[in-house]
N, C-alpha and C positions, 0 to 999 in steps of 0.2 A: 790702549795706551795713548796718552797726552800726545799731541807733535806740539815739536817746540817752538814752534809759532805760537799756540796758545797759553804753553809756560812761558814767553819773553811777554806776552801780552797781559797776562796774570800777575806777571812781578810788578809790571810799570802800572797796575792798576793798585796796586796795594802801596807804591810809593803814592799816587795820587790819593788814596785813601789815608794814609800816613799824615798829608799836609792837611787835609781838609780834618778829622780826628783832631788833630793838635790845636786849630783852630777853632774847631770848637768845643774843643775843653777849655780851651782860654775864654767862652763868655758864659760858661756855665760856674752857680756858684748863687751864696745871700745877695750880691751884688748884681741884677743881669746886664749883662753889655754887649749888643749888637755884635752880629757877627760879622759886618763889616768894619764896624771900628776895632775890633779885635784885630782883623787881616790886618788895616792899617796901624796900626801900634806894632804891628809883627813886622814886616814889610820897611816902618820905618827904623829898623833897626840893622836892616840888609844894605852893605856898600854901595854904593852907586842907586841903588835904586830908589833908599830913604830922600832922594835929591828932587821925587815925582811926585812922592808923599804929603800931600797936605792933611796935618792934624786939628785945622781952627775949630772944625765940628765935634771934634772927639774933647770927653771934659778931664780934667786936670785930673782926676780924681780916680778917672776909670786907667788914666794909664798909670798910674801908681798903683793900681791894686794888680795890673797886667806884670807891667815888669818887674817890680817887687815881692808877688806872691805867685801868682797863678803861672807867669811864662818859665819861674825857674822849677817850680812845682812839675810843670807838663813836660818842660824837656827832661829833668828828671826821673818821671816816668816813661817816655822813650827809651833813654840810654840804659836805663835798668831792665827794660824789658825786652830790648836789641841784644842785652847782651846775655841775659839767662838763656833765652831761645838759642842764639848762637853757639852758647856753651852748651847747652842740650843738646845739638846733631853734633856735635865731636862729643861728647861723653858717646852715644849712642852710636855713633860711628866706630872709633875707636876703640870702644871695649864690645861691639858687635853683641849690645845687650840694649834690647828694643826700652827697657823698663828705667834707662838708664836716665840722670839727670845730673844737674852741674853740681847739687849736694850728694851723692853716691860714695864719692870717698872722703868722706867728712869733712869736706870746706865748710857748710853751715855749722858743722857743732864746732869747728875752730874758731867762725866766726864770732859763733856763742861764749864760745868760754874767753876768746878774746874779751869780747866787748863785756860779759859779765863780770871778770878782774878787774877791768878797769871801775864799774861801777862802785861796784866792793868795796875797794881799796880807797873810791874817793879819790881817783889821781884827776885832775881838772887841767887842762893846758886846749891848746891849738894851732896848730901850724897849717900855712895855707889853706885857709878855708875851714880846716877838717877839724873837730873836737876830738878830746883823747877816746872818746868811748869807740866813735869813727874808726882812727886810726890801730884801741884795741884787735878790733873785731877783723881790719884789711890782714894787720901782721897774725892774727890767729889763724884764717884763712891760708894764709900761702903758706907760713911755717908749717900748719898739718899735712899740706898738699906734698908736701916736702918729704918731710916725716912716712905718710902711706905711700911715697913709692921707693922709699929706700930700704923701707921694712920688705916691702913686697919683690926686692929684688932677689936676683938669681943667680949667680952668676957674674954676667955681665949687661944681662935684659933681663925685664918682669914680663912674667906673663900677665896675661888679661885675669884669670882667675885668681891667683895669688893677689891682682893689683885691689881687686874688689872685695877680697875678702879682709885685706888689712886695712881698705876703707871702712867696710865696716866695723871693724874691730876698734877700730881708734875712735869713731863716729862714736861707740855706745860709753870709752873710754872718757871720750870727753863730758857726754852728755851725763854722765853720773857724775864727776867733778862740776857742772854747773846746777845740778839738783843741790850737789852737796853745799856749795859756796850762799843758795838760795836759803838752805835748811836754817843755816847760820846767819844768816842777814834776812832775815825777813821783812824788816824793816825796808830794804831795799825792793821786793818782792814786785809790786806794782811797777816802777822803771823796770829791771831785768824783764819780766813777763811782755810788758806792752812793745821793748824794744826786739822780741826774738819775735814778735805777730805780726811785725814789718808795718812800716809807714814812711808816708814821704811830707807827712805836712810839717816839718821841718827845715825842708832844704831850704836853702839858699842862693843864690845865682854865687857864690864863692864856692861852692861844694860842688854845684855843676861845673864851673871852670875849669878843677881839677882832677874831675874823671871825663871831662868829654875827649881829649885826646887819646889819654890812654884807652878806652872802651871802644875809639874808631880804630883803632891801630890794631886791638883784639880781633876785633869783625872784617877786617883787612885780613888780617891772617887766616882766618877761618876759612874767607874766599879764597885765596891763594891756594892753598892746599887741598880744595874740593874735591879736585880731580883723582888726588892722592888718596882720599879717603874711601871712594868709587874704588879703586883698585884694592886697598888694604879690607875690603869689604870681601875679597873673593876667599883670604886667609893668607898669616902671615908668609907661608913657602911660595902662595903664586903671587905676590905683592913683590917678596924677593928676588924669584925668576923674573918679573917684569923692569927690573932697576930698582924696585923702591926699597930707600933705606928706612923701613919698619920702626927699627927700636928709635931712631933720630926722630922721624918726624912723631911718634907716638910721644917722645918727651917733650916735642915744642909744641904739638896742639895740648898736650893734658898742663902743661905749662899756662900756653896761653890762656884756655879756658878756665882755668884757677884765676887765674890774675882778673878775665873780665869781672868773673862770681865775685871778687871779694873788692875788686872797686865798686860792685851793685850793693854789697850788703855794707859796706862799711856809709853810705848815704843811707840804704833802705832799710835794713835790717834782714830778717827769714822771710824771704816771700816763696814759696815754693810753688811746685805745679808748671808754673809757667814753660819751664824748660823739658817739659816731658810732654804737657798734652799741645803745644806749639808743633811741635816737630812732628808729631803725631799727625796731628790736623793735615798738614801741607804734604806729608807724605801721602794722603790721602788723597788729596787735588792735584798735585804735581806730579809724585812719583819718588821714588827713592833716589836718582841722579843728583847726586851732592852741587853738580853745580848750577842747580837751580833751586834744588829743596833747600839749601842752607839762606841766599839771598832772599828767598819765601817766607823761611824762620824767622830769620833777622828782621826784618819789615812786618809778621804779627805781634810778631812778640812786642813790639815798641804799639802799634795799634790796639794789643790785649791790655797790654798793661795800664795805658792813659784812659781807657774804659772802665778799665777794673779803678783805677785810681778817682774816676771820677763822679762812680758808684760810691765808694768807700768816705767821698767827702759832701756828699749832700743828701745822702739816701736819710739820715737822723738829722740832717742837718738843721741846730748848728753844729751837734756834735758830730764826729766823724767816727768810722769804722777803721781797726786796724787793716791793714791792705790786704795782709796775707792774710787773713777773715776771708774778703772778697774770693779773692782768687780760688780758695779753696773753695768755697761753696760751688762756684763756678764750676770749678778744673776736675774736683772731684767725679762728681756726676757726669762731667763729659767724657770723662778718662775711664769711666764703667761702661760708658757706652761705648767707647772703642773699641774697649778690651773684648767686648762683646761681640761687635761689629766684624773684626778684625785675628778673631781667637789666637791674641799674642800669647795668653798663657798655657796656650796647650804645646804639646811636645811630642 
């Protein structure tokens, strides 16, 4: 077993890993730009510190393509991939189902059929940053997240089984209404398809603005409750005899972690895997103690993802790969190797 000297020493290496990644996905690209002047263009964008920052060496040109494409690009692939990972160990926590990921109970196909209506239908607007397809795909997400656990109640609590099975049921429910919506618009077919295969060459430093609070606040919550999930891990009657209140905190982490999923997908679109073979991983290096495996999650998933993102935009380049392409290819084969590693599916 890990001592936690070497888990506190492993997390502060993967934040240093975090900063260095970021900054150099910001000079990779058609354009190459020094990984020093990258730091510096990043660095002068930081309080007090941009005050030490001399730019006369770095060219007019390189920081326009830094802060206008490539630094809203790469924190966007951080925050989407802090927050899938994140959302992954509470799915997997909380429904005490190894296999478990932030689309399980159909947030992605809500996402889908969101953002597929709006395509559809042609409705075009924007508010704060966000385009209507965006902001489809956020309210498709939470609404379903909603919908699967009022179906799956009981009572006055859902169980874990019941929560999972009316995931899937709504999941297959949706996804045949966005087959059907495709059948009929085909004309639409290439946008709907390209947007559920996830990408971020897109974003904008206005789309980033308006999910980086909420998506910290998510991952905040996620830590806060570590310890809580550590305990609800033994089952819900010794979780109970211990003080915890079960059914509460199971609705404000499957809450919270809806809410990060569908600020991710409403900037990125379907990126899947991330949130299954992340948690995976670090459970393997760490340990399954929530309050380190979770802050482990959160910190690859933001380092998987601006990798995979930055595979997905030079590998054909100048064309680019859908992301969630990437990922899978990846995620896939690593996640057979664990299953293997690890004989999660044996019983």
């Amino acid at each position: 077993m890990k001592s936690n000297h070497f888990k506190r020493v492993f997390i502060l290496a993967l934040m240093i890993g975090l900063g260095f990644v970021f900054a150099l996905a910001c000079t990779i690209g058609p354009e190459k730009i020094p990984l020093s002047h990258s730091i510096k263009i990043i660095l002068s964008k930081i309080p007090i510190i941009k005050n030490f920052i001399d730019l006369s060496d770095v060219k007019d040109s390189h920081q326009i393509i830094l802060l206008v494409v490539r630094i809203p690009r790469v924190i966007g692939a951080s925050l989407v991939g802090m927050a899938l990972a994140g959302a992954g160990v509470v799915f997997q926590g909380v429904l005490r189902n190894p296999l478990a990921e932030p689309y399980i109970l159909g947030v992605s196909s809500g996402a889908a059929f969101g953002a597929t209506f709006v395509i559809v239908t042609g409705i075009s607007f924007s508010i704060i940053g966000l385009s209507a397809i965006s902001i489809g795909a956020f309210i498709g997400a939470l609404v379903t997240m909603y919908v699967v656990y009022n179906i799956s109640r009981m009572g006055i609590k859902s169980s874990v089984t019941t929560l999972l099975l009316s995931g899937i049921a709504v999941s297959f429910l949706l996804s045949s209404m966005v087959s059907l919506m495709i059948a009929l618009n085909r004309d639409k077919l290439e946008q709907i398809v390209f947007w559920t295969m996830g990408s971020l060459n897109a974003v904008k430093m206005a789309q980033v603005q308006v999910i980086v609070l909420p998506i910290l606040f998510c991952l905040l919550v996620f830590i806060f409750f570590s310890r809580d999930l550590n305990v609800m891990l033994l089952g819900e009657e010794s979780a109970t005899s211990m003080g915890i209140d079960v059914n509460f905190i199971r609705k404000v982490l499957l809450a919270t972690a809806s809410m990060a999923t569908a600020f991710s997908v409403s900037i990125s679109g379907i990126i899947g895997f991330v949130g299954l073979i992340i948690p995976h991983a670090m459970r393997i290096i760490i340990g399954p103690n929530h309050k380190y495996l979770t802050p482990a999650s959160i910190l690859s998933g933001g380092i998987f993802l601006i990798l995979s993102d930055t595979i997905a935009r030079t590998i054909i380049a100048p064309n680019q790969l859908p992301l969630g392409v990437v990922t899978a290819v990846i995620g896939a084969p690593y996640f057979i190797f664990l299953l293997y590693k690890s004989n999660v599916g044996r019983f």
